[in-house]
C-alpha positions in Angstrom: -12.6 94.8 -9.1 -9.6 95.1 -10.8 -6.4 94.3 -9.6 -2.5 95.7 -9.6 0.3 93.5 -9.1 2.6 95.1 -6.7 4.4 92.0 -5.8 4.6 90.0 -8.7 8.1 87.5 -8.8 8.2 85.5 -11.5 10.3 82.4 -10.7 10.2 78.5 -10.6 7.8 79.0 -6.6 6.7 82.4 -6.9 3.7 84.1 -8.9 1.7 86.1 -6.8 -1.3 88.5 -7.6 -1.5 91.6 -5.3 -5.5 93.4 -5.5 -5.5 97.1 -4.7 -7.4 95.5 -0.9 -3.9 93.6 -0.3 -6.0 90.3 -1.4 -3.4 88.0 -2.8 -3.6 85.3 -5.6 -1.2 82.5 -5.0 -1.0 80.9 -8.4 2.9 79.5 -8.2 1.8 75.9 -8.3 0.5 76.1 -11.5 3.6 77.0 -13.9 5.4 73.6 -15.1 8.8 72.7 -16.8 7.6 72.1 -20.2 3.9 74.2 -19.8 0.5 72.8 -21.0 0.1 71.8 -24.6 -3.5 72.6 -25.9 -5.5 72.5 -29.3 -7.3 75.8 -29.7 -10.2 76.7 -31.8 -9.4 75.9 -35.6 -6.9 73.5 -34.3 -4.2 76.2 -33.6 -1.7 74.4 -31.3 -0.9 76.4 -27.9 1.4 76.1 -25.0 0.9 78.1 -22.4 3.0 78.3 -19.0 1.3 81.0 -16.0 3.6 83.5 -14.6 7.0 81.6 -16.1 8.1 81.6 -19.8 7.6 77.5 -20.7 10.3 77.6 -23.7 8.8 75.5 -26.8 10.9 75.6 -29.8 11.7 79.0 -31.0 9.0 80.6 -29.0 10.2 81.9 -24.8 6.9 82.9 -23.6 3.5 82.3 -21.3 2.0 81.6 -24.5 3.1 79.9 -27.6 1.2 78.9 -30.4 2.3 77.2 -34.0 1.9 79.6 -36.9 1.3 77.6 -39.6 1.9 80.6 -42.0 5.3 81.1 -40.6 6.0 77.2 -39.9 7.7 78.0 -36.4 6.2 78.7 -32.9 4.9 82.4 -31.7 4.7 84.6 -28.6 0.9 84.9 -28.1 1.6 87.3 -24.9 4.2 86.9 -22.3 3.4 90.8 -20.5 1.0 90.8 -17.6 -1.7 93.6 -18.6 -4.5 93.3 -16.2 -6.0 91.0 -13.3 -9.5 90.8 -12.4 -11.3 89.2 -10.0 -14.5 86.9 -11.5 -17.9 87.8 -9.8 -18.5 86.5 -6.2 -14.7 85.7 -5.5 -15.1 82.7 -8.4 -11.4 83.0 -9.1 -9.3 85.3 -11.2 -9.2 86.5 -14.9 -5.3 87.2 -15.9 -4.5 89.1 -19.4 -1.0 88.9 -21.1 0.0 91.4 -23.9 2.7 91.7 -26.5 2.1 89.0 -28.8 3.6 89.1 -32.4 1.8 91.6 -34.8 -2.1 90.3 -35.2 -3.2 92.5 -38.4 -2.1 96.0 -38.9 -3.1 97.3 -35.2 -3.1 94.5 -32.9 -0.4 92.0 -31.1 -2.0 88.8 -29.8 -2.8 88.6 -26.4 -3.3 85.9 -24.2 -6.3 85.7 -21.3 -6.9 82.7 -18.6 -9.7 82.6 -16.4 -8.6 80.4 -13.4 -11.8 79.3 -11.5 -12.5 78.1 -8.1 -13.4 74.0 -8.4 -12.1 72.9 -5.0 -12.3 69.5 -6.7 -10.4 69.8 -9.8 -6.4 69.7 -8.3 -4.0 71.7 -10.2 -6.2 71.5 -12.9 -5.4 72.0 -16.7 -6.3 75.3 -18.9 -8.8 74.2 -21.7 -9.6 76.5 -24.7 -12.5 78.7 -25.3 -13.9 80.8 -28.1 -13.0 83.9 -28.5 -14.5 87.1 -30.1 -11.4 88.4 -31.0 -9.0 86.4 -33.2 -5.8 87.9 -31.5 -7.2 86.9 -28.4 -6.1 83.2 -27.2 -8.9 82.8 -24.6 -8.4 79.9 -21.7 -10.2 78.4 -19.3 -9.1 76.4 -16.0 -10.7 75.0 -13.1 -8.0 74.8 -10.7 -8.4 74.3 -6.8 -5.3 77.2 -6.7 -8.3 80.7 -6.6 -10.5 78.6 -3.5 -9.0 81.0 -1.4 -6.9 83.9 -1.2 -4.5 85.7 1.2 -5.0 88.9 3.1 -1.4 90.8 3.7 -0.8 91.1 7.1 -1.9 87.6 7.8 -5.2 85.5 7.2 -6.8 83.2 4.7 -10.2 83.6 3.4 -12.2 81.2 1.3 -13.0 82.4 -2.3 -15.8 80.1 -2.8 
């Protein structure tokens, strides 16, 4: 299932996920003031912020990473693309576009699964491989997907 946001606000207490069913992702306690520093694969360093731009250095995005090559922080994807749901309401897979130029064709893009572990708190995104070397791919277990919100009123459990 994929999903559309039509209510998205981006703000300090708001980042919502609308599905097309009017199921609603409530992911606003996750952003932070100064994001969540990471080492990716091959050591890259990453910070990456949901829903709010987490400013590190000369880089205003959801997710930064150290160039090496350039010796100064990059946008890694800061435009929300796509939503999807993970299989059996396991949480929810976000995609941010419009990177800086990856190769001749690409930008880099930036994906975090968020899944359902009602123990895990807030949580913290962890690194994973990723086919695709534009592609910063994230992890994070995060009590925040356990349920979701119906418009019009109700909560359901999405685990």
């Amino acid at each position: 299932v994929f999903f559309l946001c039509f209510h998205c606000v981006v703000g300090e207490t708001s980042c919502l996920y609308t599905a097309e069913d009017n199921v609603v992702w409530d992911l606003s306690k996750l952003p932070t003031e100064k994001g969540y520093a990471l080492l990716g694969a091959g050591g890259v360093a990453y910070n990456i912020n949901p829903c709010i731009p987490a400013p590190h250095h000369s880089c205003d995005s959801t997710c930064c990473f150290f160039s090496s090559k350039e010796n100064m922080w990059e946008n890694c994807g800061n435009e929300l693309n796509a939503t999807e749901s993970l299989p059996k309401d396991a949480g929810v897979s976000v995609l941010y576009t419009g990177g800086v130029q990856c190769g001749p064709l690409a930008q880099f893009s930036m994906n975090i699964s968020f899944e359902c572990d009602p123990s895990a708190g807030t949580g913290k995104p962890t690194s994973t491989v990723s086919e695709n070397p534009c592609v910063a791919k994230f992890k994070w277990k995060t009590a925040n997907v356990c349920s979701t919100t119906q418009l019009g009123g109700g909560v359901s459990a999405g685990w």
